[in-house]
PDB file of N, CA, C and O in Angstrom:
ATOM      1  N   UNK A   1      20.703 -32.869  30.669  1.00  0.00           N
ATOM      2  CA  UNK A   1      19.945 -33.161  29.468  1.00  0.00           C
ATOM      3  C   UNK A   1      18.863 -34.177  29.801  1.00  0.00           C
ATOM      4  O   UNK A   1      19.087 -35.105  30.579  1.00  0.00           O
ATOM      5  N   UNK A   2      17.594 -33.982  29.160  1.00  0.00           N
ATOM      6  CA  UNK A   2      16.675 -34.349  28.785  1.00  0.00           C
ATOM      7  C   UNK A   2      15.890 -35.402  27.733  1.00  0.00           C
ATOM      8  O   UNK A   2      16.282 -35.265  26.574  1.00  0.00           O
ATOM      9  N   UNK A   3      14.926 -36.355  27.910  1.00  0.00           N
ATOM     10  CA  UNK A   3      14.924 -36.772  26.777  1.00  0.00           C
ATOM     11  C   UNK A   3      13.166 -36.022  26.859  1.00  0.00           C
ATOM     12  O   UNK A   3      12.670 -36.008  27.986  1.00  0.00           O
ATOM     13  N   UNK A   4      12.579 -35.623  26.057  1.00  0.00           N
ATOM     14  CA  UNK A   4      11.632 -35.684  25.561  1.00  0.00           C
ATOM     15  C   UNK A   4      10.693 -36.062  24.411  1.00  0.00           C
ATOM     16  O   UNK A   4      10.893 -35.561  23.304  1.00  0.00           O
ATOM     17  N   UNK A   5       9.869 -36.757  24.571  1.00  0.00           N
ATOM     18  CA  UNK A   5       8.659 -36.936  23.171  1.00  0.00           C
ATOM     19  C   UNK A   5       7.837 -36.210  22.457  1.00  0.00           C
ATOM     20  O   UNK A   5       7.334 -35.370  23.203  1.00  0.00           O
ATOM     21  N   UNK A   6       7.433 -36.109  21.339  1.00  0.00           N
ATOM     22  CA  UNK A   6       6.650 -35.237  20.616  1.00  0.00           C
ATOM     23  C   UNK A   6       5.129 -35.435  20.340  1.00  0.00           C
ATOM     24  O   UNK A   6       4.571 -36.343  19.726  1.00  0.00           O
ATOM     25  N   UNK A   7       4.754 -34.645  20.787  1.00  0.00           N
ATOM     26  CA  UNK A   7       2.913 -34.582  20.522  1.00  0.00           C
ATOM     27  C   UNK A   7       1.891 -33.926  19.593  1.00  0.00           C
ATOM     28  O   UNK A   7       2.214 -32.757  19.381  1.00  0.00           O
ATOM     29  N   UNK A   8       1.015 -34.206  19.107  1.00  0.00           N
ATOM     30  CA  UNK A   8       0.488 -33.804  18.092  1.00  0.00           C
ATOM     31  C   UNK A   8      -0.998 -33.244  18.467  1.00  0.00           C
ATOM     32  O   UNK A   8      -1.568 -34.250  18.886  1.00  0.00           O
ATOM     33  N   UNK A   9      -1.686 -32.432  18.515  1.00  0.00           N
ATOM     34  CA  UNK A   9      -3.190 -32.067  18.572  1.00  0.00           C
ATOM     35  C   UNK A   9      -3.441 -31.523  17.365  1.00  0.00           C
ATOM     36  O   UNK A   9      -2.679 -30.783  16.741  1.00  0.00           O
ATOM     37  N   UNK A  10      -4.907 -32.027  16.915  1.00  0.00           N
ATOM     38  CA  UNK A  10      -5.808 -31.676  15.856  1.00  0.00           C
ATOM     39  C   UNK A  10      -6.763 -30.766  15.958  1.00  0.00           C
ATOM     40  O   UNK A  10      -7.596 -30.977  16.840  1.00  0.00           O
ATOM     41  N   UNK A  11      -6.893 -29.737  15.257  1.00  0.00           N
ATOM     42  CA  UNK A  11      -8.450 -28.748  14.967  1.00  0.00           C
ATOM     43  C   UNK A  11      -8.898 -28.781  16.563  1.00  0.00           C
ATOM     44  O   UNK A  11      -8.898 -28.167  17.630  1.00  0.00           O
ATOM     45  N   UNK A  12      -9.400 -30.382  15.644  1.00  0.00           N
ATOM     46  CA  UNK A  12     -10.374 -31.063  16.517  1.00  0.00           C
ATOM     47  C   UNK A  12      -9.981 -31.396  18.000  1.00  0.00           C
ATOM     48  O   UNK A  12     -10.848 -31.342  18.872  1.00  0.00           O
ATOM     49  N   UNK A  13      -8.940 -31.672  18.242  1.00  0.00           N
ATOM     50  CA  UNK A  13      -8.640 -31.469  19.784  1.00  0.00           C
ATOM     51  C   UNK A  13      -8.044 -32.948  20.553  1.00  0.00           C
ATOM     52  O   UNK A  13      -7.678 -33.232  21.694  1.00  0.00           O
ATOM     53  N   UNK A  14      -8.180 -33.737  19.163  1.00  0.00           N
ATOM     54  CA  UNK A  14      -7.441 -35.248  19.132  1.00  0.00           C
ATOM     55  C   UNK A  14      -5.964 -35.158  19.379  1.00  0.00           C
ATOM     56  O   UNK A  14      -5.179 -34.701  18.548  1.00  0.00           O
ATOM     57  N   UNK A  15      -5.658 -35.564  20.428  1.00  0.00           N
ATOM     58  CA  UNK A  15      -3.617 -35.775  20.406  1.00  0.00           C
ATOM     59  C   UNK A  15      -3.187 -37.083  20.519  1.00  0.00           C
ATOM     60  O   UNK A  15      -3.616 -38.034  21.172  1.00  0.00           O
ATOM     61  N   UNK A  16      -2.091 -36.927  19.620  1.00  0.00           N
ATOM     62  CA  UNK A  16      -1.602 -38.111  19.191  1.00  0.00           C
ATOM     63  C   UNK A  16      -0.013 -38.115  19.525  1.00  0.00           C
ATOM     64  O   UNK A  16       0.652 -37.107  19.284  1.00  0.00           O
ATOM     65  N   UNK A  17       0.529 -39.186  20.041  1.00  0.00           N
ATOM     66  CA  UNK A  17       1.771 -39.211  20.600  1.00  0.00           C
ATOM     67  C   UNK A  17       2.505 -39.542  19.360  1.00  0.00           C
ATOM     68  O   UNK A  17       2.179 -40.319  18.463  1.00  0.00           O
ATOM     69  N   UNK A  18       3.921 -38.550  19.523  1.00  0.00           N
ATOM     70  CA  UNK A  18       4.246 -39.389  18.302  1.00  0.00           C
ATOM     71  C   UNK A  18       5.366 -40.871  18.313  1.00  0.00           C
ATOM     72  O   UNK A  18       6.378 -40.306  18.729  1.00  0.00           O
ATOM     73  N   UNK A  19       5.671 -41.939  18.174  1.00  0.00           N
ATOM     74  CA  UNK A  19       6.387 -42.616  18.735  1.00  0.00           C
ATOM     75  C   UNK A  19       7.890 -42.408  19.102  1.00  0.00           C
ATOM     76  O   UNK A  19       8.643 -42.552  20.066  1.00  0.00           O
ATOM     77  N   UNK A  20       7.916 -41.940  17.644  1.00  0.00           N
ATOM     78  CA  UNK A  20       9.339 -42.178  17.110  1.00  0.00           C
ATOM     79  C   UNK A  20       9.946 -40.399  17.072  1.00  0.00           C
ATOM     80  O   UNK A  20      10.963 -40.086  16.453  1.00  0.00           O
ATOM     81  N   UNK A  21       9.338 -39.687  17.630  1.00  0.00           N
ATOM     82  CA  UNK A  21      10.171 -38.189  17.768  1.00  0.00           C
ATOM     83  C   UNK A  21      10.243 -37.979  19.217  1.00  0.00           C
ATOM     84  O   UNK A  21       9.438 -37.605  20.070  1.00  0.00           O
ATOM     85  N   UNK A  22      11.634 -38.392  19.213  1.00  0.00           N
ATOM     86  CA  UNK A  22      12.017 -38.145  20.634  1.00  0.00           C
ATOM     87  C   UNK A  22      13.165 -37.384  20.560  1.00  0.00           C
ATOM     88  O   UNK A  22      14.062 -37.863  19.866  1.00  0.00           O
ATOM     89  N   UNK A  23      13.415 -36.103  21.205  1.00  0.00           N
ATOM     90  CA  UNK A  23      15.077 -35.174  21.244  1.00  0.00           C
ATOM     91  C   UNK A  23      15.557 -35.561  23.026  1.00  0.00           C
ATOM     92  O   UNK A  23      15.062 -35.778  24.132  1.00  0.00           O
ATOM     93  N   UNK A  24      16.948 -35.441  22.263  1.00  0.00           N
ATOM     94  CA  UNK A  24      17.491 -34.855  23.957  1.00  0.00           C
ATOM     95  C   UNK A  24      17.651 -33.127  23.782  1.00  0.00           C
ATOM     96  O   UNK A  24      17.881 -32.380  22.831  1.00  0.00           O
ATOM     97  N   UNK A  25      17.432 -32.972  25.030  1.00  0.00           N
ATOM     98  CA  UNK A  25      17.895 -31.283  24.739  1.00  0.00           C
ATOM     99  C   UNK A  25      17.670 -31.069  26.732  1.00  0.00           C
ATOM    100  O   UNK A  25      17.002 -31.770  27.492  1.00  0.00           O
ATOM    101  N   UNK A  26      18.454 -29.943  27.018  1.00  0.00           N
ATOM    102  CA  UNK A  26      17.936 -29.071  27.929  1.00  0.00           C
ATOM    103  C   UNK A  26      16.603 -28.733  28.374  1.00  0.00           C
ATOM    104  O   UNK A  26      15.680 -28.640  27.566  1.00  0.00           O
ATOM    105  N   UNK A  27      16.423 -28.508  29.838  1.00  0.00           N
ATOM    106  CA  UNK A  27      14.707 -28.151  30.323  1.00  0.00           C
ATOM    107  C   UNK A  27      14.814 -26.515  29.677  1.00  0.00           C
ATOM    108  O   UNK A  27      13.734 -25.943  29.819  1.00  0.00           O
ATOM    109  N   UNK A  28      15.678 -25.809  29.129  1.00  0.00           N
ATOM    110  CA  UNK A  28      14.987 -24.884  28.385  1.00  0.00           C
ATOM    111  C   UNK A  28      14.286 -24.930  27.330  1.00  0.00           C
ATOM    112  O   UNK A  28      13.364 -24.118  27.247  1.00  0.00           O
ATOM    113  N   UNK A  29      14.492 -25.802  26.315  1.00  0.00           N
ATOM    114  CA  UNK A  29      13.085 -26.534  25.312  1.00  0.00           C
ATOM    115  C   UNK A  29      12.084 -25.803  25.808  1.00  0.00           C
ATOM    116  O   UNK A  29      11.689 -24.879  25.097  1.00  0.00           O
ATOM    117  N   UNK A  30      11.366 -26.042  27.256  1.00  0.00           N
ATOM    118  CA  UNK A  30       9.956 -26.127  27.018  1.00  0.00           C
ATOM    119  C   UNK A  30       9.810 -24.547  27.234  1.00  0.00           C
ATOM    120  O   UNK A  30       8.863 -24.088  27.872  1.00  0.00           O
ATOM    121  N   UNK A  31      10.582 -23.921  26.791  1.00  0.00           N
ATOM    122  CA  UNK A  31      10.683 -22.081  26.846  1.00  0.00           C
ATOM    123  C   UNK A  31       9.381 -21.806  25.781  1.00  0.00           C
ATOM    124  O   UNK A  31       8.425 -21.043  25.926  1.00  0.00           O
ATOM    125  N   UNK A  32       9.703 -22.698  24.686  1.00  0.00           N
ATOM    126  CA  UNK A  32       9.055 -22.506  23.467  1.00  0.00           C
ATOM    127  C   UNK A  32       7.464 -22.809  23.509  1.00  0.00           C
ATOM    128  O   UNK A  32       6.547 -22.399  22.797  1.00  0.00           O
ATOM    129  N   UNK A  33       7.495 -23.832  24.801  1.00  0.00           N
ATOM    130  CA  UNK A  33       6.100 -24.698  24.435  1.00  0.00           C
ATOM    131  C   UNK A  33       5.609 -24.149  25.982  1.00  0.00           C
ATOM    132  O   UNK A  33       6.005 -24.546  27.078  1.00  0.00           O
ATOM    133  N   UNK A  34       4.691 -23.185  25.695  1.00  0.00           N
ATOM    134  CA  UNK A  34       4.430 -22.112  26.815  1.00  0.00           C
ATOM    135  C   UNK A  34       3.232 -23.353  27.601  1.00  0.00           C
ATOM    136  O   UNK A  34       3.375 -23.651  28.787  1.00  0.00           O
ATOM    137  N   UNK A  35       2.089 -23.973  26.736  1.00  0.00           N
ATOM    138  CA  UNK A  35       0.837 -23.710  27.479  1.00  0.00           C
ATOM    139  C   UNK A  35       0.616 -25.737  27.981  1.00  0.00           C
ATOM    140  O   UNK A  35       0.454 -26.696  27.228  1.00  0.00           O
ATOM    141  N   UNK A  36       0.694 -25.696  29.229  1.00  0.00           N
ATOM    142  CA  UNK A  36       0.788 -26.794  29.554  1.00  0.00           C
ATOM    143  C   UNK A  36      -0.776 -27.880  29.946  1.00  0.00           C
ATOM    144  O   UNK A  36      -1.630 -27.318  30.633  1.00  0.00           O
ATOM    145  N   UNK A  37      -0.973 -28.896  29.635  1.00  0.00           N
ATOM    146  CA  UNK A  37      -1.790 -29.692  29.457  1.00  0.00           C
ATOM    147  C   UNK A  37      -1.826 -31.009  30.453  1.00  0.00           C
ATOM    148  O   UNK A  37      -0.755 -31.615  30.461  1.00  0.00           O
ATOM    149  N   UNK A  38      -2.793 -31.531  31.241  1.00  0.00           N
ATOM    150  CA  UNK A  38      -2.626 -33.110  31.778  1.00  0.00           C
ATOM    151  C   UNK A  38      -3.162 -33.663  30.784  1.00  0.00           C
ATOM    152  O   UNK A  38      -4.135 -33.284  30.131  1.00  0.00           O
ATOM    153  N   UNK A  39      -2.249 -34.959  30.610  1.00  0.00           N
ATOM    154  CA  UNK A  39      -3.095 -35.759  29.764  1.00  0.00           C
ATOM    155  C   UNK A  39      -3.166 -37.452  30.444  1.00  0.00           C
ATOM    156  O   UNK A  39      -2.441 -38.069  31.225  1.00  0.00           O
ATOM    157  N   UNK A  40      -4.264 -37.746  29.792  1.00  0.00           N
ATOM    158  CA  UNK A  40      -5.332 -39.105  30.286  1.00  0.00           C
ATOM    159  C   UNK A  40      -4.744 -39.931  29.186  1.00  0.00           C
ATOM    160  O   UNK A  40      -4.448 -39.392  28.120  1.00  0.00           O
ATOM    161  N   UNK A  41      -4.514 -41.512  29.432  1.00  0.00           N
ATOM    162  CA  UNK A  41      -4.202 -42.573  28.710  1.00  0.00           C
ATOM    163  C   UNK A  41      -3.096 -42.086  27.994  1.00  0.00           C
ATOM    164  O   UNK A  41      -3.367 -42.048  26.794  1.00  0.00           O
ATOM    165  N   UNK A  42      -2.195 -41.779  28.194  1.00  0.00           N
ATOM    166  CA  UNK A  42      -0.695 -41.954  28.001  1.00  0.00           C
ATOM    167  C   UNK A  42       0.179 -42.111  28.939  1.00  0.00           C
ATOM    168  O   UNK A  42      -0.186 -42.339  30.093  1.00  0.00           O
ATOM    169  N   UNK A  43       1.394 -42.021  28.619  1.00  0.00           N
ATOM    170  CA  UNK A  43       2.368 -42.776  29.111  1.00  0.00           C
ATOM    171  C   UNK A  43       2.517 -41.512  30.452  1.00  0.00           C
ATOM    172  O   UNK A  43       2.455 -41.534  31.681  1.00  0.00           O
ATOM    173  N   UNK A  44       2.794 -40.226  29.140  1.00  0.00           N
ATOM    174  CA  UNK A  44       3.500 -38.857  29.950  1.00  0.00           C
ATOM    175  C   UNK A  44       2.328 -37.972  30.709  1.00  0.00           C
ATOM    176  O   UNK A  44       1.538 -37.308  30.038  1.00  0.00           O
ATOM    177  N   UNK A  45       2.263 -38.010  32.255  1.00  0.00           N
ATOM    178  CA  UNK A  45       1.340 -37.583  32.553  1.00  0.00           C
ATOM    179  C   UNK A  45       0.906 -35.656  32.273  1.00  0.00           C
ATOM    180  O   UNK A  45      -0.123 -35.063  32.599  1.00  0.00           O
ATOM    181  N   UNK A  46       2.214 -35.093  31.532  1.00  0.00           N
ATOM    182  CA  UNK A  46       1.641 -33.725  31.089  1.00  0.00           C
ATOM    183  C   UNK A  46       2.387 -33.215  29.835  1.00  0.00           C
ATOM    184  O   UNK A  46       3.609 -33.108  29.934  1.00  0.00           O
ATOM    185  N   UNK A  47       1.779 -32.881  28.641  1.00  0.00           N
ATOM    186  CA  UNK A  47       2.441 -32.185  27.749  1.00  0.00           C
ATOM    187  C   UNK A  47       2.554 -30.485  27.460  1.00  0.00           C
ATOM    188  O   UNK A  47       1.568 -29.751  27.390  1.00  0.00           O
ATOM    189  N   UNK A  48       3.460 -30.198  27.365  1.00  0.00           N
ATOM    190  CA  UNK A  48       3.667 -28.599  26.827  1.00  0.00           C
ATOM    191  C   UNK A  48       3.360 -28.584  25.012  1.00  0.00           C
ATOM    192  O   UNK A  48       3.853 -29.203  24.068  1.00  0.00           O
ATOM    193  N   UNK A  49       2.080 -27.328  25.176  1.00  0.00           N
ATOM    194  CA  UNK A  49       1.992 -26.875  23.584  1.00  0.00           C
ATOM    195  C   UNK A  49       2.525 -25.295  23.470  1.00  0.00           C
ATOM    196  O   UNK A  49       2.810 -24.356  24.213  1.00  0.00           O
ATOM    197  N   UNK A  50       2.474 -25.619  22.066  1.00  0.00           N
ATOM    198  CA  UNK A  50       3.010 -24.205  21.233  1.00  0.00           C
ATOM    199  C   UNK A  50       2.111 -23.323  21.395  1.00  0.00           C
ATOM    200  O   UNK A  50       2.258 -22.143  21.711  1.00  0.00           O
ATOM    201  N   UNK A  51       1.187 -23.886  21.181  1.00  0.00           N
ATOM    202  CA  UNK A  51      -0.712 -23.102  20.579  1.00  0.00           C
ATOM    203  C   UNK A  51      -1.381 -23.489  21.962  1.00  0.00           C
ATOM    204  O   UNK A  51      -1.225 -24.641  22.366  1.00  0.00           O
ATOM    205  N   UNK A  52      -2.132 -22.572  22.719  1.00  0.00           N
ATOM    206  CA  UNK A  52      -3.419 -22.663  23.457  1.00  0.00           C
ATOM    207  C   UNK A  52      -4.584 -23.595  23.035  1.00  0.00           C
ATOM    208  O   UNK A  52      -5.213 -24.274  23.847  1.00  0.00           O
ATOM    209  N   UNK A  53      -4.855 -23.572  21.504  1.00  0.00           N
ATOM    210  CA  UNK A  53      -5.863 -23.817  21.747  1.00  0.00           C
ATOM    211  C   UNK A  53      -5.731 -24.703  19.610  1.00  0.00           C
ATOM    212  O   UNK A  53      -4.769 -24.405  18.903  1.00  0.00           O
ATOM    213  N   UNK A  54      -6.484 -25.345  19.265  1.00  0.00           N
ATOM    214  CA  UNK A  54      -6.587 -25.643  18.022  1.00  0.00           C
ATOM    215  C   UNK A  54      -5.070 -26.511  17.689  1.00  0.00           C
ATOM    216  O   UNK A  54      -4.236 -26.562  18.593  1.00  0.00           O
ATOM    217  N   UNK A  55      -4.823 -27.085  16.530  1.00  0.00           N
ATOM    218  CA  UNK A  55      -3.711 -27.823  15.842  1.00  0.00           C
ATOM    219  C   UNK A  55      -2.460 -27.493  16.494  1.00  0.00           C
ATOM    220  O   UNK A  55      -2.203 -26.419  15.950  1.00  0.00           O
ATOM    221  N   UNK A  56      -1.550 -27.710  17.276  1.00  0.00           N
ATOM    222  CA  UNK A  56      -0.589 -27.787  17.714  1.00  0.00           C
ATOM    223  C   UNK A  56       0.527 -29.024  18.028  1.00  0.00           C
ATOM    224  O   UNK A  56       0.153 -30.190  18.153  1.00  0.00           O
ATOM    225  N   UNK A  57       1.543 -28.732  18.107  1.00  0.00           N
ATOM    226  CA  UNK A  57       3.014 -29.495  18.104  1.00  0.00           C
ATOM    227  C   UNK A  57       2.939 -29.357  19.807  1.00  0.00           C
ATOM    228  O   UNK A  57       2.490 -28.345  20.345  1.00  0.00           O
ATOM    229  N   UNK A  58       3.443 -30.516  20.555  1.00  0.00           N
ATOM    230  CA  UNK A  58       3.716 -30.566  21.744  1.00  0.00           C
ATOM    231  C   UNK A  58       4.523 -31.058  22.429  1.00  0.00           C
ATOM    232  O   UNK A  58       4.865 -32.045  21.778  1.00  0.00           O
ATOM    233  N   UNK A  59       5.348 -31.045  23.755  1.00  0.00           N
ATOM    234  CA  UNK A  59       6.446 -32.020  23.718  1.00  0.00           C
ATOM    235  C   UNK A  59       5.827 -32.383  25.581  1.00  0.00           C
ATOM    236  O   UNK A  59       5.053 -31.828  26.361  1.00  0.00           O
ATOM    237  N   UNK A  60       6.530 -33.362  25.603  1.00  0.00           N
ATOM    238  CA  UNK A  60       6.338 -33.982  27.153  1.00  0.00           C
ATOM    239  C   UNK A  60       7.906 -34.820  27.737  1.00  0.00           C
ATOM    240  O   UNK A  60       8.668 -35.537  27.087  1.00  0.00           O
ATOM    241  N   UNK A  61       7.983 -34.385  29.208  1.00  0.00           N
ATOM    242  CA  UNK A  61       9.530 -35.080  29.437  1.00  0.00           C
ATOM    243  C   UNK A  61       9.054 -36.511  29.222  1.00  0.00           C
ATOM    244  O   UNK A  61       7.933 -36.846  29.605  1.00  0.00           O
ATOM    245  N   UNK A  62       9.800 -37.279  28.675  1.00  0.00           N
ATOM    246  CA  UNK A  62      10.020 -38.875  28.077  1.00  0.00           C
ATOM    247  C   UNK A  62       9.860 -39.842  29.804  1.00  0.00           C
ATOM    248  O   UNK A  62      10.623 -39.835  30.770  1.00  0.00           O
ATOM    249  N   UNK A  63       8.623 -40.532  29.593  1.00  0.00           N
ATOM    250  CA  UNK A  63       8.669 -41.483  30.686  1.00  0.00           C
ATOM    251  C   UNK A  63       9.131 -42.775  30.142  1.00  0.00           C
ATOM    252  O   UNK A  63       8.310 -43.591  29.722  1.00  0.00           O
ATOM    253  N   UNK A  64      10.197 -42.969  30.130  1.00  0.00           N
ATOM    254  CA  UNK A  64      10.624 -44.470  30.191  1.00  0.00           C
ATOM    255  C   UNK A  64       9.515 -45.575  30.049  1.00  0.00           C
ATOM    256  O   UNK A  64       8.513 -45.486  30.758  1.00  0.00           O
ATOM    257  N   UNK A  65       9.644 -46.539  29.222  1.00  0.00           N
ATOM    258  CA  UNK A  65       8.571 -47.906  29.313  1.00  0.00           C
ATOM    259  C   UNK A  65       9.475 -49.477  30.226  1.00  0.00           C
ATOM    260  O   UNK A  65      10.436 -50.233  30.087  1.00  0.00           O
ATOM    261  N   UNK A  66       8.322 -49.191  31.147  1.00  0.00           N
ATOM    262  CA  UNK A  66       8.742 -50.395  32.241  1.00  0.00           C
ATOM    263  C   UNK A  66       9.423 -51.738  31.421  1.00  0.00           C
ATOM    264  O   UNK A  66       9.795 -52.725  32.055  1.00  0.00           O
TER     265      UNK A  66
END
């Protein structure tokens, strides 16, 4: 088991971490969240989305804070 965090993208293409939605679950989770992303100025250096492209839900494995 896993911990992962939850991510948010807008329309517009803004993502927003969310703090406080974090699951444990299995690396099958990211079955769901097909289309994978690097991301800049966060913690988690890559998130998985639902959606390609526009407003989407996202999750990233949970990096621990030093």
């Amino acid at each position: 088991m896993s911990e992962f965090i939850f991510y948010f993208r807008t329309e517009e293409g803004r993502i927003e971490r969310l703090q406080n939605m974090i699951t444990v679950a299995s690396e099958s989770i990211l079955s769901a969240y097909r289309y994978e992303e690097t991301l800049r100025d966060f913690p988690e250096p890559t998130v998985f989305w639902v959606k390609q492209e526009g407003d989407s839900i996202g999750i990233a494995p949970l990096i621990p804070s030093r």
